[in-house]
C-alpha positions as CSV (number, residue, x, y, z in Angstrom):
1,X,-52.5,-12.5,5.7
2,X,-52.3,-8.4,6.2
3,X,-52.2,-9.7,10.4
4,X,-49.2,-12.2,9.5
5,X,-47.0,-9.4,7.7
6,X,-47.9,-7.0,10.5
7,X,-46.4,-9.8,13.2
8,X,-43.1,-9.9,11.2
9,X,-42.7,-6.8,11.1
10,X,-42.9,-6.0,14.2
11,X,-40.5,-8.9,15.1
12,X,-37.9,-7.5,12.3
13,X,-37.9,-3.9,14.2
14,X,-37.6,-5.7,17.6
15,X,-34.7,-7.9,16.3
16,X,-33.2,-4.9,15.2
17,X,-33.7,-3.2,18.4
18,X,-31.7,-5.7,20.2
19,X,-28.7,-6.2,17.7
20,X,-28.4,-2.1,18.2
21,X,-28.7,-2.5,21.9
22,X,-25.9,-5.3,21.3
23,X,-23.8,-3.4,19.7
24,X,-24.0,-0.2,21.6
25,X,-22.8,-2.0,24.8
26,X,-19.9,-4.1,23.0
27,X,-18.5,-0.5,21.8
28,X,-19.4,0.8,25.8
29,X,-17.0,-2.4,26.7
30,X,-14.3,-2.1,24.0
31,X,-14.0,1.3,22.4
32,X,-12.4,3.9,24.5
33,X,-11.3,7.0,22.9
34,X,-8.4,8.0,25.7
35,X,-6.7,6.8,28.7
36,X,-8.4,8.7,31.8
37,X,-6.0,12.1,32.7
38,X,-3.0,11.5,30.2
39,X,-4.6,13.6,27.4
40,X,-4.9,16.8,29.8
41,X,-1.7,16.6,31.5
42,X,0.3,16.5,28.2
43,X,-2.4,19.4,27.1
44,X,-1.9,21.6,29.6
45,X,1.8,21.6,29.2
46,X,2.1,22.4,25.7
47,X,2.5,25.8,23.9
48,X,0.1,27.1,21.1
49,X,0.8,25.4,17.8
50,X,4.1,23.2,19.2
51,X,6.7,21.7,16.6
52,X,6.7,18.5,16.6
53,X,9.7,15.8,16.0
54,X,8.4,12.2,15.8
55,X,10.8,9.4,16.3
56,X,9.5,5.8,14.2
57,X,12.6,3.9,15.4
58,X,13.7,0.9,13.6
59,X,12.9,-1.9,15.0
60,X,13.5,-1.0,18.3
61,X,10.9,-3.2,21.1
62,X,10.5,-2.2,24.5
63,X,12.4,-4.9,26.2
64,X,15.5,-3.5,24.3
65,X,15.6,-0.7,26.8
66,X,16.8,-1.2,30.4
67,X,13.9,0.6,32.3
68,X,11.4,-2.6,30.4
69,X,13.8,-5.7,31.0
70,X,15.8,-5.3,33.8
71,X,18.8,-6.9,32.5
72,X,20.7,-3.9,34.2
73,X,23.1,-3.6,30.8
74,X,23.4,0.4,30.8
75,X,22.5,-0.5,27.0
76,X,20.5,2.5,26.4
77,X,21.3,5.3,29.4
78,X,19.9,8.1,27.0
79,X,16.8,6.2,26.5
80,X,16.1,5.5,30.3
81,X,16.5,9.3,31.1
82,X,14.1,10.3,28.6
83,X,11.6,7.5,29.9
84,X,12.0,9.0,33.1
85,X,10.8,12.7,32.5
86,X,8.2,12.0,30.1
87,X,4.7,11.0,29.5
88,X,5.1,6.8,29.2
89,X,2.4,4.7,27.3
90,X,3.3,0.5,28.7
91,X,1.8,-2.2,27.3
92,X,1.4,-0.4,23.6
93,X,2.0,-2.5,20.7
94,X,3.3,-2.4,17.3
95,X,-0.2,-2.9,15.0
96,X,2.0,-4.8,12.3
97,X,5.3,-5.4,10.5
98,X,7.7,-4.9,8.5
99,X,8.6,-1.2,8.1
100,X,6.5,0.0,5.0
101,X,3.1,-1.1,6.5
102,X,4.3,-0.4,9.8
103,X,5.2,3.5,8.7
104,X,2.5,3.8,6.8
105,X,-0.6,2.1,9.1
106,X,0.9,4.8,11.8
107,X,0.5,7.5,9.4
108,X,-2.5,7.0,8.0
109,X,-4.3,4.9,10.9
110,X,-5.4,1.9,8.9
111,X,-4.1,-1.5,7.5
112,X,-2.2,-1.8,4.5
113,X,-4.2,-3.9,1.9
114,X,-1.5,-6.1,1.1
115,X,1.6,-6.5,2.8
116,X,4.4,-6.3,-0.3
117,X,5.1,-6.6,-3.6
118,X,4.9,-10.6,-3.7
119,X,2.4,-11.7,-6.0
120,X,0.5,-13.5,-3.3
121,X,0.7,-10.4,-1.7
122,X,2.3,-12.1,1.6
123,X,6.0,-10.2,1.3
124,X,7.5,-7.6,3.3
125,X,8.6,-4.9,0.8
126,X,6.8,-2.2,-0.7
127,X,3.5,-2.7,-2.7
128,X,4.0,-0.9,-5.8
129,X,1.9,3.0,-6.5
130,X,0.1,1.2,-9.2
131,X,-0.9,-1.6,-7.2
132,X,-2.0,0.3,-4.2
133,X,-4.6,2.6,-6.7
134,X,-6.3,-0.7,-7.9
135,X,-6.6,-2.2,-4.8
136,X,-7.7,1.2,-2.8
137,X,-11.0,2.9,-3.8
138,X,-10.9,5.6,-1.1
139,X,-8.8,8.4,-0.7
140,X,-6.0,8.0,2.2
141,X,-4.9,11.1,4.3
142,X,-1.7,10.8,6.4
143,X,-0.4,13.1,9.0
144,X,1.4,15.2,6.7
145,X,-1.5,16.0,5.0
146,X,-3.7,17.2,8.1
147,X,-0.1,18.9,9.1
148,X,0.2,20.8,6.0
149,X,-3.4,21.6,6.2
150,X,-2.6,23.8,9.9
151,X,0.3,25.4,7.8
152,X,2.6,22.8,9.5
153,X,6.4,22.9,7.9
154,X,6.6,19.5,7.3
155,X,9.9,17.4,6.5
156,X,10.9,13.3,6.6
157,X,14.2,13.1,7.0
158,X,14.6,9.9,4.0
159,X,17.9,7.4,5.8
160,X,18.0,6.1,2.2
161,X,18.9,8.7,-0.2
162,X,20.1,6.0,-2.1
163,X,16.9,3.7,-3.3
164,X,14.6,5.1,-5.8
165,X,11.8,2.7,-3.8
166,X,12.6,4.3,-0.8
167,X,12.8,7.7,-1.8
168,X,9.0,7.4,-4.0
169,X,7.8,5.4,-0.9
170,X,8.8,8.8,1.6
171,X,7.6,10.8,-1.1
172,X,4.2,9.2,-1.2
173,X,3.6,10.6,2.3
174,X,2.7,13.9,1.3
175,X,5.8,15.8,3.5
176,X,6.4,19.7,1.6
177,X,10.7,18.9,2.2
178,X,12.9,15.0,2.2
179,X,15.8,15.8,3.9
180,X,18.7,13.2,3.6
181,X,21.9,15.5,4.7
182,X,25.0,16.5,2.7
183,X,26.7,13.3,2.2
184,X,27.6,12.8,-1.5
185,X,28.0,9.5,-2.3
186,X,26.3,8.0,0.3
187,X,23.4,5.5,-0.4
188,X,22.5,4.9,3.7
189,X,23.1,7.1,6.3
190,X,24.4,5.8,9.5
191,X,22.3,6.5,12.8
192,X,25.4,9.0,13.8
193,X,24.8,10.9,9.9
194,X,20.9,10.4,10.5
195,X,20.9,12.7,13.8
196,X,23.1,15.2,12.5
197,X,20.8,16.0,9.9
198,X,18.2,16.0,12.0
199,X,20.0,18.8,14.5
200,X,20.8,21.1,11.0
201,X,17.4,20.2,10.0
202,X,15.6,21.6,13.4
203,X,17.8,24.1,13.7
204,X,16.8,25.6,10.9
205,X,13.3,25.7,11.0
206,X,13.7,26.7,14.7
207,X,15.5,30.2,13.2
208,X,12.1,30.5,10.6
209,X,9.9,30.6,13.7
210,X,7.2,28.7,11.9
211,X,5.5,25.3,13.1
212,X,6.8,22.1,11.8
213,X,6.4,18.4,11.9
214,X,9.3,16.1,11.3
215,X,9.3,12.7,10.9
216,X,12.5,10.7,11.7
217,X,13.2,7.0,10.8
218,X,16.4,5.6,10.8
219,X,18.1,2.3,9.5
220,X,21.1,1.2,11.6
221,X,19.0,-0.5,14.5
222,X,17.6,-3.1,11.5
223,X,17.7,-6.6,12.0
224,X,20.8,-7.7,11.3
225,X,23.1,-5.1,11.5
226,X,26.0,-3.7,13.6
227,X,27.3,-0.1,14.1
228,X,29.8,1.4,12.4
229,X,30.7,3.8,15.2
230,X,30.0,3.5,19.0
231,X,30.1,-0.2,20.2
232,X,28.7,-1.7,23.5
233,X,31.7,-2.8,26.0
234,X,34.3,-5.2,23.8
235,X,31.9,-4.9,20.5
236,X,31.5,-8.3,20.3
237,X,27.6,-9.0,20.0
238,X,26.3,-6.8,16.9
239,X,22.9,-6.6,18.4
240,X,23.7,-4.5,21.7
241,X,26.2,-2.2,19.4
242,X,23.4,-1.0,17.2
243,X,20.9,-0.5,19.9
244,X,23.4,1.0,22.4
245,X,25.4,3.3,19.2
246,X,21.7,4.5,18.4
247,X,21.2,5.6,22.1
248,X,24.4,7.4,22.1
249,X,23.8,9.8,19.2
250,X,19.8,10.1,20.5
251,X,21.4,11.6,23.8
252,X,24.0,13.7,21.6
253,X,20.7,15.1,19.6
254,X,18.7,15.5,22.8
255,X,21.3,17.9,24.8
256,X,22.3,19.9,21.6
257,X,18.2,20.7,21.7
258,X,18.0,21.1,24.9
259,X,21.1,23.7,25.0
260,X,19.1,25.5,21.8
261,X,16.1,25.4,24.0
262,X,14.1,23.4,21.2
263,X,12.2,21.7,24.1
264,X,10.7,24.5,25.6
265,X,8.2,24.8,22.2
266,X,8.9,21.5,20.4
267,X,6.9,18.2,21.4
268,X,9.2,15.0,21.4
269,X,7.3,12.1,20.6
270,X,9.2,8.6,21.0
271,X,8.5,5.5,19.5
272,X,9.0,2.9,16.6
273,X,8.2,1.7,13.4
274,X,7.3,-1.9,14.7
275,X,9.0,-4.6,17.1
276,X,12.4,-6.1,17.1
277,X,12.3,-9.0,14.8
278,X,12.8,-12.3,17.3
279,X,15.8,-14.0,15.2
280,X,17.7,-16.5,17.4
281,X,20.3,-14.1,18.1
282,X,18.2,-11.3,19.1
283,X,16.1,-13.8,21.7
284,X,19.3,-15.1,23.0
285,X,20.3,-11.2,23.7
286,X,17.5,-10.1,25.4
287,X,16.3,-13.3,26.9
288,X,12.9,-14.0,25.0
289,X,10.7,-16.6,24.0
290,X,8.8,-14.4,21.3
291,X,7.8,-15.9,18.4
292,X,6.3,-13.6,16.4
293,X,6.3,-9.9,14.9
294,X,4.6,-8.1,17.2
295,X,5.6,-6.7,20.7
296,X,5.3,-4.0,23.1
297,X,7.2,-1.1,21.8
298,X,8.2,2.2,23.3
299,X,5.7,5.6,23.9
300,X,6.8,8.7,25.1
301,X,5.8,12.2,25.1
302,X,8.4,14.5,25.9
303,X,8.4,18.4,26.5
304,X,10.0,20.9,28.4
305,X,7.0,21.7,30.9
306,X,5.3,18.2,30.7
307,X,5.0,16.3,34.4
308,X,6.3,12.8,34.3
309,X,3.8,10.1,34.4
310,X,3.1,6.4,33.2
311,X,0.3,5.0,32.4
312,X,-1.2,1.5,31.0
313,X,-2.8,1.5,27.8
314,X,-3.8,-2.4,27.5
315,X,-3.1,-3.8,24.5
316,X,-3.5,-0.2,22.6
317,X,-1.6,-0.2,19.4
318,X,0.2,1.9,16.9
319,X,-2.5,2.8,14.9
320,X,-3.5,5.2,17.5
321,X,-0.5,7.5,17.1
322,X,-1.9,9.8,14.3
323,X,-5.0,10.8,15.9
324,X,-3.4,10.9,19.4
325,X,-0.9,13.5,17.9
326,X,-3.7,15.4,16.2
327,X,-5.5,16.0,19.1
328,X,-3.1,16.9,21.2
329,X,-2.4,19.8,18.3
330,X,-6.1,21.0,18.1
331,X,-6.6,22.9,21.4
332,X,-8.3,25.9,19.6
C-alpha cells in the first residue's frame, strides 16, 4: 500500500513538472514585455521627469488617417506630419469599446467587469460607482494615481462639463485638477473649444515649472456627428468634416507648442480611446468591410529630440499603454 502511495506521488510531482515546463514555454512563445530597440530610442531622447500630454482620441481608427489608407484625401495633413517625425506603433489595436471601458481598461490596464449600466450588463454606458464596488474586490490604480504618486501635476481636461455622469466618471480617475475651459453655458465643448483649453491649460503649468500629466479626450470625432467649424472640401459628407475639423485644430495646438517650446521637455503621446464604429456610412467613407468594434488605431510618441522610427507590434493592444508610459517615466 505505503509502495502504491509512493508511486503516485511521484507521478503527481512529475505531472506537475511538465504542466510548469508547459507553461513556461507558452509564456517564452507569447509574452513579450517590449518591442526589440523602441523602448531605448524613445529613452534616450527624453529629459528627466518629462510632462506628459496624452491624446485618447474619439473614435478615431487608423485607416481614418491618410498615411494607413492611402485614399490620398489630405483628410488629416496635421496627423500625417506628426506620424512622420515620431515613434509609430502599426498593427496596435483598441482592447475594447465603447468609450468608458475603453478609457478606463487604458488607464487602469485591465477589463471592465461589465460593460454598462444595462441590467444584463451588455450596454455601452457607464456602470454605476455602486455597482463597480460590488462587483470589484480588489483595489484599482490608474495612471493618475502612480502620476500623483511621482509628484506628477495631473489634470483631465472633462469635453462634457455638462453631464453629472460624465463629470463623476472623470472624477473617478483620481486626476488632482478637471479642466473644461471658460465657456459658461456650454454643456459640450467642440474639438476647436477642447484644444484651446488644452493650450491655456499647458501653458500654465509650463510657467509653474513642475511635471504634469494631462489627459485629453474629446467628443466631436463621435460616431455620428459633424463639425461645427472647419469642413472637408464642399462639407457635404459629416464623417470627413469631423475627422478632417479635428486635424485642423490638433495642427493649430501642435505649432502654438512648438513656438512655446513645450516639445523640447513635454512627451506627446497620440492615440485613441477605441476604433471608429463601422456604421454603413462610415464603411462607405473609408472603404471597409469591418464588422466589428475593434481595429487598429493610431500610436505615436512624439518629442522634440526623439528619432523617427516605425515599428510592428502584432496584434499588441491598448491595454499596454499605461505601463508603456510608466516605464518610459522611471529612468532613475
Amino acid at each position: 500500500m505505503e509502495d502504491r502511495e509512493d508511486e503516485v506521488a511521484a507521478r503527481r510531482k512529475a505531472l506537475i513538472k511538465d504542466l510548469e515546463n508547459t507553461v513556461w514555454i507558452g509564456l517564452e512563445y507569447f509574452c513579450n514585455d517590449s518591442i526589440p530597440g523602441s523602448s531605448s530610442l524613445l529613452e534616450e531622447s527624453l529629459p528627466e521627469n518629462p510632462n506628459v500630454i496624452l491624446f485618447l482620441t474619439e473614435g478615431l481608427s487608423a485607416e481614418v488617417l491618410d498615411v494607413y489608407n492611402g485614399q490620398g484625401r489630405n483628410l488629416t495633413p496635421n496627423l500625417n506630419a506628426l506620424h512622420s517625425k515620431s515613434v509609430v506603433f502599426d498593427n496596435y489595436f483598441n482592447h475594447t469599446a465603447a468609450t468608458y471601458r475603453a478609457l478606463r481598461g487604458q488607464l487602469y490596464s485591465g477589463f471592465q467587469y461589465l460593460g454598462g449600466f444595462n441590467e444584463d450588463g451588455n450596454g455601452l454606458e457607464e456602470i454605476s460607482t455602486e455597482c463597480l464596488r460590488e462587483k470589484v474586490s480588489v483595489s484599482t490604480v490608474s495612471l493618475f494615481d502612480i502620476l500623483n504618486d511621482c509628484d506628477y501635476n495631473t489634470c483631465y481636461i472633462n469635453c462634457e462639463p455638462g453631464s453629472p455622469q460624465i463629470c463623476a466618471y472623470a472624477a473617478s480617475y483620481g486626476a488632482d485638477t478637471l479642466v473644461t475651459g471658460n465657456y459658461p453655458g456650454v454643456d459640450r465643448l467642440s474639438d476647436k473649444q477642447t484644444f484651446e483649453t488644452l493650450s491655456s491649460t499647458v501653458l500654465e503649468y509650463q510657467r509653474r515649472n513642475e511635471p504634469y500629466f494631462i489627459l485629453v479626450y474629446n467628443l466631436g470625432t463621435h460616431h455620428g456627428f459633424d463639425s461645427p467649424d472647419v469642413k472637408y472640401a464642399d462639407g457635404t459628407n459629416p464623417d470627413l468634416n469631423k475627422f478632417h475639423n479635428y486635424d485642423h485644430w490638433f495642427g493649430n495646438f501642435f505649432e502654438k507648442m512648438n513656438e512655446a517650446g513645450v516639445w523640447d521637455n513635454t512627451l506627446l503621446v497620440f492615440s485613441a480611446d477605441h476604433a471608429s464604429y463601422p456604421a454603413p456610412e462610415y464603411k462607405n467613407v473609408f472603404q471597409t468591410k469591418r464588422e466589428y468594434f475593434i481595429s487598429t488605431v493610431p500610436l505615436f510618441f512624439y518629442h522634440s529630440d526623439v528619432t523617427p522610427a516605425r515599428y510592428d507590434v502584432g496584434g499588441r493592444t491598448s491595454l499596454d499603454l499605461a505601463p508603456t508610459i510608466l516605464d518610459l517615466l522611471d529612468r532613475q
